[in-house]
N, C-alpha and C positions, 0 to 999 in steps of 0.2 A: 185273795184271788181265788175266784171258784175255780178247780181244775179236775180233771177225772183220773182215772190210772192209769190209761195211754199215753194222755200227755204228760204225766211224773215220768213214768216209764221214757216216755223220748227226753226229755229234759235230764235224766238222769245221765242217759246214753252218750246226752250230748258234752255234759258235763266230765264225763269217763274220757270222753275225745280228747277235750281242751287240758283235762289233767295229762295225757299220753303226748299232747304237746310241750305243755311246761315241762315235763319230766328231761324231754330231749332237751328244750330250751336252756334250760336252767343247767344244765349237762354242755353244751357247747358255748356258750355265750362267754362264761366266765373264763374258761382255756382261751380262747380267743382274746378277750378283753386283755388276760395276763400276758399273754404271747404278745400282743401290740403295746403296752406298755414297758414290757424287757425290750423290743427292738427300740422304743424312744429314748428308753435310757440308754442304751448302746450309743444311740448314734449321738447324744448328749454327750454320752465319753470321749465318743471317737473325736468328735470338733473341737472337745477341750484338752482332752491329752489325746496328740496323736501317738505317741510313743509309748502304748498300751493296746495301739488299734488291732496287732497283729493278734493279741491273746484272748479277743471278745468272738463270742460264738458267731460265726456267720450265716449259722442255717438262720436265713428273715423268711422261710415258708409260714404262712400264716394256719390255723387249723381252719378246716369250716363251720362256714358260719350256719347260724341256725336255719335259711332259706336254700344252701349251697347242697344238693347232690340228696339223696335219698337214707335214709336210717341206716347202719350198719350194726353189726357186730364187733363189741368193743374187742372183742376175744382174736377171730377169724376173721375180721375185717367184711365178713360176704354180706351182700345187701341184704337187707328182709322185705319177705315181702308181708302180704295182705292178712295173712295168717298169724304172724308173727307180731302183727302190731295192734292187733284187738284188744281195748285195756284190759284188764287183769286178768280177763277170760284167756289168752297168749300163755303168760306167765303160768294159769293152773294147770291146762292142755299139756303142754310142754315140762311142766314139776318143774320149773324155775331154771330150765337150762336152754341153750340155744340147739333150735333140730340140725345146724349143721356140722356144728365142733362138738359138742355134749357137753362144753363147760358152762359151768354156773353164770347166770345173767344175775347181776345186780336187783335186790328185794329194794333199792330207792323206789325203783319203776313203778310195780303195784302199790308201794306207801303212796308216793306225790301222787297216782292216779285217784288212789281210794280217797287221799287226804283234800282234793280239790271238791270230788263229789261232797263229801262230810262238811264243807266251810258252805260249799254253793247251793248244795239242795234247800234249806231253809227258805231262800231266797223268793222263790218262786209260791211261798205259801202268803206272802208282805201283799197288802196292799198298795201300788207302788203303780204309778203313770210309766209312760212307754221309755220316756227319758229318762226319769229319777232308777228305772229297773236297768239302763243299759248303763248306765253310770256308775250306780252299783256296783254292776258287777263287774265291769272294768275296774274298780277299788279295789274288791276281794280277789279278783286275778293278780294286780298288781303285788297285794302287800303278802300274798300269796310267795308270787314270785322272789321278792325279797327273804320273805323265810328260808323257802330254800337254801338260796346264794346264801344267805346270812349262815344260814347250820353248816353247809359244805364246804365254805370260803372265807368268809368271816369279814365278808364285807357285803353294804349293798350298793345295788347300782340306782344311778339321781334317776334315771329316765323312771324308776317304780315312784318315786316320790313325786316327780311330776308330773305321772299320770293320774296319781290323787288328787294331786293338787288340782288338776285342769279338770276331772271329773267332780268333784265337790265343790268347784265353782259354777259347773257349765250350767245344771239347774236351776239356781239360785236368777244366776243373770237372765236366762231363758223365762224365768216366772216373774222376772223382777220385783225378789223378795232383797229384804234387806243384807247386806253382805258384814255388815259390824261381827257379827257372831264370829263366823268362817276368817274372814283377816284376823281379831284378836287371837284363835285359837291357831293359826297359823303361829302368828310373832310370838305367842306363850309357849307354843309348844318347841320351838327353834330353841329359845332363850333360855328356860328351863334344863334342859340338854349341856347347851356348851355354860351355863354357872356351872352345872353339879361336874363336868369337864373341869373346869378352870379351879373352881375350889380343889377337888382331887389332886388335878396336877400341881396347885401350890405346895397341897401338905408332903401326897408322894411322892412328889416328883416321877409322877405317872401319869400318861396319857391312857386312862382306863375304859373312857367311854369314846369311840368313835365320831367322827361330825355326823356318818353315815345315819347315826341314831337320828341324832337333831334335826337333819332333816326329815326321817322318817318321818319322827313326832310331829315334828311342823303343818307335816302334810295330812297326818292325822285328825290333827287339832282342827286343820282346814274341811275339813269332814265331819267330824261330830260335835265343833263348836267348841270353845274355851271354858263352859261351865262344866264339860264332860272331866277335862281332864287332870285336875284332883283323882275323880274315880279312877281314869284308865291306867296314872301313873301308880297308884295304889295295889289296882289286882295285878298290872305289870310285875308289880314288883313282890307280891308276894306269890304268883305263879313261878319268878325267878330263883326267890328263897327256898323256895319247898324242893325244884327243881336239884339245888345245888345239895339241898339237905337229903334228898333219896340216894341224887349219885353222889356222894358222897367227895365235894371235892372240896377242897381247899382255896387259899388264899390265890395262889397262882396260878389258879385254872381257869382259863380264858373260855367265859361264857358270852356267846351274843347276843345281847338287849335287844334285837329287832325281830327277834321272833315272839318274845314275850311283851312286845308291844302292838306285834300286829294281832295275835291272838287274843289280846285283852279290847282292843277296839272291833274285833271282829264281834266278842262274844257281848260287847257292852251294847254293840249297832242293834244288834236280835232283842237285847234284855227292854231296849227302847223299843223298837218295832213291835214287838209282841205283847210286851206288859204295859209300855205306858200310852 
């Protein structure tokens, strides 16, 4: 795509944006999700033993949700404003503290902003029709998004996986190209998942790999197609080894696979786009 350096520059901008969104996103979504999951299991308690009802927490205040009320301060609670929410630019103005309490703002904030820009700039230099570009990049938002939740929470949420999945079908059907590819790499990449699950859990009697992975993958494989993923589950995995072997962790230190998958499909989508 031929493009000049005002529109890198606003592309980049725009990009700095939608990362200072995820950042909040990815920050209330899952308080929320856990908060509505503890009141389900509550009231599951409450219906089958009532005589425990009196000892279950009754605050059912939900947190807000990611569309509910304006930015605050996690510290001070005081709104921010316009100043305050410019990506990274906020953070260095300010030396990483909030101008109304002076305590330290969380460094997630400029990482997930910087780290959005760093996945999504590439993007805009592909040769890529107006659908296959917005599809895209709804992918790399999504599995984006999943990283996150996946490092902070240690799980993902279905809706990032079926937003792959529905963005790496919609082209295909819109061009009426063949979909054989995209289904197989969908059911290989599920299936592959819960064996290497199921095998594990036989020997260890451990549930080591999440479903949240299998589907990731599933949605993955629905994206870059089942001959990809030999390769993706390879660099997957040795991004993960190397990973474990710097920080130095042991047997029972709980690493999440869904970020060294969406990273390995991110980096394998460019090595296609640009090289082959």
């Amino acid at each position: 795509m031929d493009i000049n350096v005002a529109q890198l520059i606003l592309y980049i901008a725009f990009l700095a944006v939608i990362g200072s969104a995820i950042s909040s996103f990815t920050w209330r979504f899952p308080i929320r999700c856990e908060k509505e999951w503890q009141l389900e299991a509550q009231n599951i308690l409450k219906s089958s033993t009532p005589s425990v009802s009196d000892d279950i927490q009754k605050d059912s205040t939900l947190p807000p949700s990611f569309t509910s009320g304006r930015s605050v301060c996690p510290s001070c609670n005081h709104t921010l404003g316009f100043l305050d929410l410019i990506p990274v630019i906020s953070f260095i103005l300010n030396k990483g503290r909030c101008r109304h309490c002076n305590n330290a703002v969380s460094k997630r904030y400029p990482f997930v902003e910087l780290g959005f820009v760093f996945i999504g700039s590439p993007l805009i230099l592909l040769e890529l029709a107006p659908l296959e570009f917005v599809c895209t990049f709804l992918i790399l938002l999504s599995l984006f998004v999943a990283t996150v939740i996946d490092i902070e929470n240690k799980w993902i949420p279905d809706e990032c996986s079926l937003i792959v999945i529905a963005c790496a079908f919609i082209p295909a059907i819109v061009n009426h190209q063949p979909l054989v590819d995209n289904v197989l790499g969908l059911i290989l990449g599920y299936s592959l998942i819960y064996l290497l699950r199921f095998i594990y859990l036989c020997i260890r009697k451990v549930e080591a790999i999440g479903l949240g992975d299998a589907k990731l993958l599933a949605a993955i494989g629905a994206w870059l197609g089942f001959s990809y993923l030999p390769y993706l589950l390879m660099l997957a995995a040795t991004i993960g080894i190397l990973y474990a072997l710097v920080m130095k962790m042991n047997r029972t230190t709980q690493i999440p696979f869904g970020p060294f998958l969406a990273a390995s499909s991110i980096s394998l989508y460019y090595v296609i786009g640009f090289l082959l």
